[in-house]
C-alpha positions as a Markdown table, in Angstrom:
| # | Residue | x | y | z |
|---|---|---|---|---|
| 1 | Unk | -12.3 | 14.1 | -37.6 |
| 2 | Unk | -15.7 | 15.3 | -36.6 |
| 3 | Unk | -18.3 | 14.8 | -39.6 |
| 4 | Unk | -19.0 | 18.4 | -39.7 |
| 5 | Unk | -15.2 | 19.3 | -39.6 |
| 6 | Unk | -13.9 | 16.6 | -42.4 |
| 7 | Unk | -11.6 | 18.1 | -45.4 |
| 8 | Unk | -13.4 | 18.0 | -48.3 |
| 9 | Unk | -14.2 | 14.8 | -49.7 |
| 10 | Unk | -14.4 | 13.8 | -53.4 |
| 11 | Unk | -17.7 | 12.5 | -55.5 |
| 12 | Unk | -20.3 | 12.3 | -53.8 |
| 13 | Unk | -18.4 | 10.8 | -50.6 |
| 14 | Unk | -19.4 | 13.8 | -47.7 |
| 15 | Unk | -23.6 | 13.6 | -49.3 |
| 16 | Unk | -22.6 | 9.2 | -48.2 |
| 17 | Unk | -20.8 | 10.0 | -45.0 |
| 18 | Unk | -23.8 | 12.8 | -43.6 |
| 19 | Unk | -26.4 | 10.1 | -44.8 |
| 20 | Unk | -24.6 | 7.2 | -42.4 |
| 21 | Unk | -24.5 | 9.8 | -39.9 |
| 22 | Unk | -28.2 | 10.6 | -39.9 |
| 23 | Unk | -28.9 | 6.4 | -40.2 |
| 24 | Unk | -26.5 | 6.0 | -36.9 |
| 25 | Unk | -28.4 | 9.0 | -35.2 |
| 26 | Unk | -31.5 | 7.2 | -36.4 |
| 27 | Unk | -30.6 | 3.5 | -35.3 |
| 28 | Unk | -29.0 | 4.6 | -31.8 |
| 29 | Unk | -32.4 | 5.5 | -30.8 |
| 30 | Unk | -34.0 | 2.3 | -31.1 |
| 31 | Unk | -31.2 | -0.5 | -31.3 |
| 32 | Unk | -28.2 | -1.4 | -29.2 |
| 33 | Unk | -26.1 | -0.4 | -32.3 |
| 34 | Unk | -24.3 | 1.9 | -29.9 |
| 35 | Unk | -22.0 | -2.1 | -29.0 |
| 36 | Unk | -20.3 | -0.5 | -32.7 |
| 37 | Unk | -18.9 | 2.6 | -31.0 |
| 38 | Unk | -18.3 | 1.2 | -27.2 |
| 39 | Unk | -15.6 | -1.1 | -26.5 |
| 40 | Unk | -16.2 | -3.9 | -24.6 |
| 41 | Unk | -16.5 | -2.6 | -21.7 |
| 42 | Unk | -16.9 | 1.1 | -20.6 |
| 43 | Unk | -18.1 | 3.2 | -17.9 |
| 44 | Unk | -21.7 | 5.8 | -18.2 |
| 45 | Unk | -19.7 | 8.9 | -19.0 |
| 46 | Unk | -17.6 | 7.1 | -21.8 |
| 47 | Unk | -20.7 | 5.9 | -23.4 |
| 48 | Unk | -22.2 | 9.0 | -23.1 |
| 49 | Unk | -19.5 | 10.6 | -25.0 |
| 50 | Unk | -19.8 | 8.5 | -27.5 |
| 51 | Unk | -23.8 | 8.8 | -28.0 |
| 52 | Unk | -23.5 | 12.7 | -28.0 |
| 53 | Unk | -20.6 | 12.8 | -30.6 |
| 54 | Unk | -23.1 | 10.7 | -32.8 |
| 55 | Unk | -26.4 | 12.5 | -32.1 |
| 56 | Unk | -24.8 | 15.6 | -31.6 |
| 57 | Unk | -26.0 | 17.0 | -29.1 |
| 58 | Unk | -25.6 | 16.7 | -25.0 |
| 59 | Unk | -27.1 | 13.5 | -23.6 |
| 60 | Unk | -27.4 | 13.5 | -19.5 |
| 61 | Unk | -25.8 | 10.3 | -18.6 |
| 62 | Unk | -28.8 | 9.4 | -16.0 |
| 63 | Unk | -31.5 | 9.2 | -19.2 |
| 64 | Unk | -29.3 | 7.6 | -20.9 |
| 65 | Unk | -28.5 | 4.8 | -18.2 |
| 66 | Unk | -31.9 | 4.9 | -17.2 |
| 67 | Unk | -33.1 | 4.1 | -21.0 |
| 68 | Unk | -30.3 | 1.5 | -21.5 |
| 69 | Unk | -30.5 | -0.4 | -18.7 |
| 70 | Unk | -34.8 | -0.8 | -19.1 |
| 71 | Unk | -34.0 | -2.2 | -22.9 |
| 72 | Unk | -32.0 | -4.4 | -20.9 |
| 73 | Unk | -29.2 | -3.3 | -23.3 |
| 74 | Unk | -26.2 | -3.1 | -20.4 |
| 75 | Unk | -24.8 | -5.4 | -18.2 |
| 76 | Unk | -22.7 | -3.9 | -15.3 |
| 77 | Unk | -19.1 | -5.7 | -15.1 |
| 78 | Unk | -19.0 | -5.8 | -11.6 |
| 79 | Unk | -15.4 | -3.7 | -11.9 |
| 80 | Unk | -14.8 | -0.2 | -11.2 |
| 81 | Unk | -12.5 | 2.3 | -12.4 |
| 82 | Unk | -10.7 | 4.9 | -10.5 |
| 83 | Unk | -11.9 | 8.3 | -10.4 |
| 84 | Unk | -9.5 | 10.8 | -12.4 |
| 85 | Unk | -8.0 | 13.8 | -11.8 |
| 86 | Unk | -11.2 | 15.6 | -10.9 |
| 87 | Unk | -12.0 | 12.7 | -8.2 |
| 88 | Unk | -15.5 | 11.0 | -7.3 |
| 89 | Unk | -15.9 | 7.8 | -6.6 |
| 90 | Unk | -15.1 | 5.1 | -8.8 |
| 91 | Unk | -17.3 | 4.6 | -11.9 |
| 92 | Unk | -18.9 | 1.5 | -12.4 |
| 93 | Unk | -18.2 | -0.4 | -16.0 |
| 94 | Unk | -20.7 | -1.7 | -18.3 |
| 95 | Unk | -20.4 | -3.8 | -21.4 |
| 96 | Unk | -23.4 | -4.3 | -24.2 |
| 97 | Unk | -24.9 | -7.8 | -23.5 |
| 98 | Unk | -25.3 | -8.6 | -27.1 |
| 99 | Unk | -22.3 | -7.5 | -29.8 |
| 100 | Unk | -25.6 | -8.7 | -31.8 |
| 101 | Unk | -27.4 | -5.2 | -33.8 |
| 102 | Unk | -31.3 | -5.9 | -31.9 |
| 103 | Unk | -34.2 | -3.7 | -32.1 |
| 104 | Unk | -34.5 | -2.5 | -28.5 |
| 105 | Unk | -37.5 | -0.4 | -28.8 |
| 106 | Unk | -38.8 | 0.1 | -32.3 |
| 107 | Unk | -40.7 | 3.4 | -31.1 |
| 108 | Unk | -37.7 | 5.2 | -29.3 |
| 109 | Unk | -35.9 | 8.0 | -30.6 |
| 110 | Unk | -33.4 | 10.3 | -28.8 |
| 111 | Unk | -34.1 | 13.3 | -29.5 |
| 112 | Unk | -31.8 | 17.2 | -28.4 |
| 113 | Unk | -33.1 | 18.5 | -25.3 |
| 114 | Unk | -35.9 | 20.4 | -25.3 |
């Protein structure tokens, strides 16, 4: 379920659930806590699913790669994966180089397009 689509909850549980989500939102901007949502090893535009589900808004995958890779969060596999039904080229995979939760940039935030 999407947070903002989940059945309705009992005690105080959708007030806990919204608060994680806003310390995820908060956390993703300036540690590699995104390792928790990735599995080990993914490609740009599955990462970048993942960060906009949690943020909730559109992230451009170049930022994001461009950010990530200058934390010197990411570590490209070396192995592709084939382009789907919409073609391209193959899309390099990543993996997180620590499954560690790091402070990558303690003054970062992601923030919605302007």
């Amino acid at each position: 379920h999407l947070v903002d689509a989940l059945p309705e909850l009992a005690f105080d549980h959708a007030e806990i659930v919204l608060a994680a989500r806003e310390r995820l939102r908060g956390k993703l901007s300036y540690t590699n806590v995104g390792f928790a949502l990735a599995p080990d090893a993914f490609t740009l535009s599955e990462l970048r699913g993942l960060y906009a589900a949690a943020l909730g808004h559109d992230v451009s995958a170049t930022n994001l790669k461009r950010v990530l890779l200058r934390r010197d969060v990411l570590q490209a596999t070396g192995a592709r994966r084939e382009p789907g039904r919409a073609g391209g080229r193959p899309a390099e995979v990543y993996r997180f180089r620590s499954r560690r939760l790091e402070i990558t940039d303690p003054f970062a935030a992601l923030r919605p397009p302007s």
